[in-house]
Structure formats: C-alpha cells, structure tokens
N, C-alpha and C positions, 0 to 999 in steps of 0.2 A: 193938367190934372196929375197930383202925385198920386203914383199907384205903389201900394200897399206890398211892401217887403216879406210874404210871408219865413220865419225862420229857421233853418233850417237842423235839424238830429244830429249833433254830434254821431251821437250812437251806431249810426247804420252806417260809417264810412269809417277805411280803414286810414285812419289819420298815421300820418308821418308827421316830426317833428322836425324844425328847423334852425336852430339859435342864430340869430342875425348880427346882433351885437348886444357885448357885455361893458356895460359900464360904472364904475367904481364912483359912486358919489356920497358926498358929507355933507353933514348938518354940524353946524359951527352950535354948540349951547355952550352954557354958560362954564359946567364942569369939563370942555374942551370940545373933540370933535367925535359925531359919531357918524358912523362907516358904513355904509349899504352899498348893495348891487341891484344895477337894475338892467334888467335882458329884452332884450325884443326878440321874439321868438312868431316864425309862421307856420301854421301846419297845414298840410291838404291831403288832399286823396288825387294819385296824378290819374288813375282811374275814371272816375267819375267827374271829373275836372273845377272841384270845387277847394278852395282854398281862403284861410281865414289869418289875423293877426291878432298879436298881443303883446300886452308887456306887463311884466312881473318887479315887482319892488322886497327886496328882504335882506337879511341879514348877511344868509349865507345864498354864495352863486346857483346853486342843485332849488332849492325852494323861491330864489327869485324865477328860475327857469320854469318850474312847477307852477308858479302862478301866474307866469306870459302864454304858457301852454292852455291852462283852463281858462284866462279872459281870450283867446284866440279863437278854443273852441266855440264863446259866446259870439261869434262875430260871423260867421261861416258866408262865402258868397261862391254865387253857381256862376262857371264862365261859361259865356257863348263860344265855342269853338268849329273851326269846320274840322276836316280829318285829324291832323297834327300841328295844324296853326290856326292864327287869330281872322276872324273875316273880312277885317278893313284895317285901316290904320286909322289910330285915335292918340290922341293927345289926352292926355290926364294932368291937371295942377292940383297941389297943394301948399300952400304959404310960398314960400321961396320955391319951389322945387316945381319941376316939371319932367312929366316922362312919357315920350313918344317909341308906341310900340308900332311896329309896320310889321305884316304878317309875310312869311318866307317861305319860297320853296321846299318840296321833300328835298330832307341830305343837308343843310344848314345849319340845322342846330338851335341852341339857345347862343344867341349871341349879347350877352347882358352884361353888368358888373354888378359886381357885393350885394346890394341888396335886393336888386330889380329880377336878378336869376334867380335868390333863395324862395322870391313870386313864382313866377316862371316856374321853373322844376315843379313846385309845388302842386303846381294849378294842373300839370300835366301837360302844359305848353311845348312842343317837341322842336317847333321851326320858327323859330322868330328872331325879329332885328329889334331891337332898345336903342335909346338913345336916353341918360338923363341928363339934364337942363340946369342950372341952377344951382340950387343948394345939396350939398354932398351930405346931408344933415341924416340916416336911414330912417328914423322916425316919418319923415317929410316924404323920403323919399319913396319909402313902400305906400305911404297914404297917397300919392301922389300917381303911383301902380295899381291900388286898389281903385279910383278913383278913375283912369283911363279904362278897368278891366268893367267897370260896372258899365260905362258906357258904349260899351261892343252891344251890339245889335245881329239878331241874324234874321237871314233872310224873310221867314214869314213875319216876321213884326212888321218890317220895312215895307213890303208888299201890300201887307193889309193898312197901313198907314198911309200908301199910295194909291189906294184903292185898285191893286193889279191882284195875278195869281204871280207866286213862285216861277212859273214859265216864263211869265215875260219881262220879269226883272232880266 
C-alpha cells in the first residue's frame, strides 16, 4: 500500500543552500549556438533534518542557481535519523548509479564525495560512511541519495510492522 507523501513548508525551516554542479550547455539552432547553464543545487535545514533538490536551467549562472534553489524547495524530504547518524544501512539506486550509506559511530564524520556529502551535510547527517556505485553522473547520483534516504525507517514503524513494542526490537 502507497502511503501518501504529505508536503512539506519551505517556510518554517531555515534552509541553507548548496550548489552541486554547474553546467554549461548549448542548443545548436539554425542562426548558431545558444548558451545556457544549468545548476543542481540542494538545500536543507541540518536542524531539523530535512533536505530537498533541484535544478535550475537559464541564461545567466546566479538565476539558473535561483531557479535549482526554488524547484529544491518544491521537493523537501524528512530524514529518519537517530542521534548524529543514519539507523541502518540502506542501499539506494537510480539509473546507473548506486549509493550505500552505512550509519557511523560518534567522532567519524561525513565520510562521502562531491555530491553524496552536499546530501549529507544538508540533511544534518553528522556520522556516516558512503559508498557510490556506478555512475559518477550527480544528477543520478543525489537521486540515487535521495532514494536510499527515503528508505531509512526508524524504529517505531519497524516495530509496529512487526507487531512488537520499541523494547523488544
């Protein structure tokens, strides 16, 4: 049974922004080539441990980044966390790309690269191990982050799905 997403307030969190990657791409027409940038950009609140993506298409870098920033804040997802880290380890795919986050001791860190950390930080993840798989592609690879983080579970879901209490997990 799918259960129902509800979405979440930009408004009430104090978003940070992230630029992930900027890239220079052209349209071939007929009178030559024309020139846009397009940005991936993630925001969150390391607070509240919610964090979102997006990407912005335009003319100039500052308003492709303006428009990654507001489809990011369309997006907003709430992570499961225990204290400073993630509560299991989960695998996440997207197209080519794959990304295994395993949750870490206090004193370890964000151990991630390029785009899997600009998640990470965001979301307010403080100890955790990455691993990505695959395609180095960051589009793929944050979906492929978002994608592992929706699937963290915490304890009372798993419990009640098990029919136990929280004690005897």
């Amino acid at each position: 049974m799918p259960t129902v997403k509800k979405k979440l307030d930009a408004g009430q969190y104090q978003l940070k922004d992230q630029v992930v990657s900027i890239n220079r791409v052209t349209k071939v027409v007929k009178g030559g080539k024309n020139l846009s940038f397009a940005a991936l950009v993630v925001v969150g609140d390391p607070s509240s441990a919610v964090v979102g993506y997006g990407s912005g298409k335009a003319k100039e870098v500052p308003q492709a980044i303006r428009k990654g920033i507001e489809a990011a804040k369309k997006n907003l997802l709430r992570v499961n966390l225990t204290q400073t880290s993630i509560p299991h380890q989960v695998l996440g795919r997207y197209g080519a790309g794959m990304v295994m986050l395993k949750p870490a001791p206090e004193g370890t860190g964000v151990i991630a690269g390029g785009a899997v950390r600009a998640v990470m930080t965001s979301a307010g993840i403080q100890n955790v191990l990455t691993k990505s798989i695959g395609t180095t592609n960051p589009h793929n690879v944050i979906k492929a982050t978002f994608n592992a983080l929706s699937r963290l579970r915490d304890r009372k879901d798993v419990a009640s799905a098990r029919g136990k209490t929280v004690e005897e997990l």
